[in-house]
N, C-alpha and C positions, 0 to 999 in steps of 0.2 A: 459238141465236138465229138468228131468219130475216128480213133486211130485206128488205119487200115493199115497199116505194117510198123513194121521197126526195124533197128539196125542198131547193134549197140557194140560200140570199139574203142579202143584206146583205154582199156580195163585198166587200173592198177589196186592195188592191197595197201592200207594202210596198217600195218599192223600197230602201230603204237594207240592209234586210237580208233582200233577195231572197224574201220570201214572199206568200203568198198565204192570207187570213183571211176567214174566213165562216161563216154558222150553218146547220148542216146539219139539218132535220128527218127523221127516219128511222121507221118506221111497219113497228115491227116485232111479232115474233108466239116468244115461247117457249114450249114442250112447258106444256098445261094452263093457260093463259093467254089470254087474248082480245088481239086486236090493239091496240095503241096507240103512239101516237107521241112521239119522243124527241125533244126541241133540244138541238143544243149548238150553243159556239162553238169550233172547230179553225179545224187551220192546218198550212199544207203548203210546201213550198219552190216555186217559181216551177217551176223547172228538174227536170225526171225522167221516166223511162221510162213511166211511163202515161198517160194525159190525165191534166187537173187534175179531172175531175170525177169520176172513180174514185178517184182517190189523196185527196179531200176525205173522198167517200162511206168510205172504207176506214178513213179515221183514225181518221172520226168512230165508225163502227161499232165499231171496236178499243176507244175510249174508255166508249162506251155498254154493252159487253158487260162492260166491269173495272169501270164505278160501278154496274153493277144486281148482277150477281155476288158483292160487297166487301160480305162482312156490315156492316153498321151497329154499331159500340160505343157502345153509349150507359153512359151511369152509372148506376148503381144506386140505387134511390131507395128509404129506409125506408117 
């Protein structure tokens, strides 16, 4: 998976328990697929070694790659 852009909004502070929550749009592109765009909502600690806007972008891509990836079970229907 290749994310070609981002868009990250609806920011808030949690200060009681030091994080940092937002819905990240990602507009990405997998082998034999056309580009399209993912939202989620993550969330990242206040405090760490990258900016916040990478470590949003990162999570949120981490997340996006294991729910497109994560076959579907559905039930079986007669």
């Amino acid at each position: 998976m290749i994310v070609l852009d981002s868009k990250i909004g609806d920011v808030h502070r949690d200060r009681d328990f030091g994080r940092v929550e937002a819905n990240v749009t990602l507009w990405i592109k997998r082998p034999g697929q056309p580009v399209r765009p993912a939202t989620i909502r993550t969330n990242v600690p206040v405090r760490g070694h990258d900016p916040l806007r990478l470590r949003l972008i990162q999570d949120a891509a981490r997340l996006v790659d294991r729910i497109v990836t994560t076959p579907a079970v559905l039930p079986r229907v007669a």
